[in-house]
N, C-alpha and C positions, 0 to 999 in steps of 0.2 A: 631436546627430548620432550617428548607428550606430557611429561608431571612439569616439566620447569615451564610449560607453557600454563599448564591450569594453574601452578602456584604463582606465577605472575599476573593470572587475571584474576585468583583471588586474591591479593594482595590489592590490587587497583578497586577490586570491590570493598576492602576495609577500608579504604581508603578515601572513600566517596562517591568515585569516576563511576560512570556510564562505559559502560566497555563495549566495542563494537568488534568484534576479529574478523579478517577474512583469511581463509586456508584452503588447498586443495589435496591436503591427502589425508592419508588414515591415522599421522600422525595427531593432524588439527584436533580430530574428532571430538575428542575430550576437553578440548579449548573453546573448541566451538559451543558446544552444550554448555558450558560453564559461563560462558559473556552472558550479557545482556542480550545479546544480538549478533547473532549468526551469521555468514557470510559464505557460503560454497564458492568457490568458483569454477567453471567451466565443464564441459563434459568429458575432463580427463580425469576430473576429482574420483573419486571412491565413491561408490555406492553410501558406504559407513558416514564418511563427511556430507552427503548431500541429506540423510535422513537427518542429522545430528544439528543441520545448521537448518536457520531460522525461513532463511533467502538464498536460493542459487540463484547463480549468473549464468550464464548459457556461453556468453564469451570469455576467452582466457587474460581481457583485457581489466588489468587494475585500473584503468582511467575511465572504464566506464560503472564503477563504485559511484563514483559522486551522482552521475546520472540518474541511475536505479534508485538511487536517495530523495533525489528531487521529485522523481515521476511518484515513489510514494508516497509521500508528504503530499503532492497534488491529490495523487488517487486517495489518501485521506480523507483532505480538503472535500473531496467531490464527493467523496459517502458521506461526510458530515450534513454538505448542503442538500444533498438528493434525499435523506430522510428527513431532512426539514421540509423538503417541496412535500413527500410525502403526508407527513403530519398534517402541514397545513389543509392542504387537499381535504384528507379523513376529517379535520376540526371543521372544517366548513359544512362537508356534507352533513356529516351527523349532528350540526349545530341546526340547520335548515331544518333536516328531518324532527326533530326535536320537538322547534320551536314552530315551523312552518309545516307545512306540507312539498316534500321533496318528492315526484313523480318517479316510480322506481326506474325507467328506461333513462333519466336523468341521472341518478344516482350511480347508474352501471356506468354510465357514459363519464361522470365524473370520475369514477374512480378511476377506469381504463383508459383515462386520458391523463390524470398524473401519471398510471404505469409508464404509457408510452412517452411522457418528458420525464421523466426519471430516467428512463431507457436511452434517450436522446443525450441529455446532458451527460451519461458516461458515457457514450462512446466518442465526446471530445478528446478523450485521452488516447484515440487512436491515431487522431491528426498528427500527422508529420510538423506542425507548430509547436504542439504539446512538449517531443521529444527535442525541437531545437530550443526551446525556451527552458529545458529540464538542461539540457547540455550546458545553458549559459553563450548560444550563440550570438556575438555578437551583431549579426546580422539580422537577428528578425524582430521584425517591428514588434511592438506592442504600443496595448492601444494607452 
């Protein structure tokens, strides 16, 4: 039943646990919004379960939970470091201009040239490497 599930994730919440659920119906709902971390799965879920949870799956497969795990934690990883590239970029320019004289056709160029590696380094995560090294395949190289 929908209370014995939220009274089980709140109990895990008194308790200390990080709670992750994954559900696909209308049941979940209230379990779902209740975790830490939501999990819809598939496009036979409910409407109600997919606004309710944090992350849908698009496939109805449980085994590819751990995946979608990995690829965010990367896709984290990669927002972390791309506002770094970021920052740095801006700290430079505006250190130059500052202190120096930084030429404005320079300054655009710098800037629009982090956007475009900023832009670059995320779309690694489209590589078909990305998604086998998320999977845990033990076939693909790294370096």
């Amino acid at each position: 039943m929908p209370e014995h599930k939220v009274d089980a994730v709140r109990e895990l919440h008194q308790q200390g646990a990080r709670v992750a659920l994954i559900g696909d119906g209308v049941n979940d709902a209230p379990a779902l919004a209740t975790a830490h971390t939501g999990i819809a799965m598939g496009d036979t879920g409910a409407d109600l379960t997919l606004e309710a949870a944090d992350a849908g799956i698009t496939r109805d497969e449980l085994a590819a939970v751990p995946t979608v795990i990995a690829l965010a934690r990367r896709a984290r990883r990669l927002v972390i470091a791309n506002l770094a590239i970021a920052a740095a970029f801006i700290a430079v320019l505006v250190a130059w201009d500052l202190l120096g004289d930084l030429p404005l056709p320079l300054g655009v160029a710098g800037h629009e040239g982090s956007t475009v590696i900023v832009g670059l380094n995320g779309l690694r995560l489209l590589r078909g490497a990305a998604w086998q090294r998320a999977a845990g395949d033990p076939t693909e190289r790294r370096p």
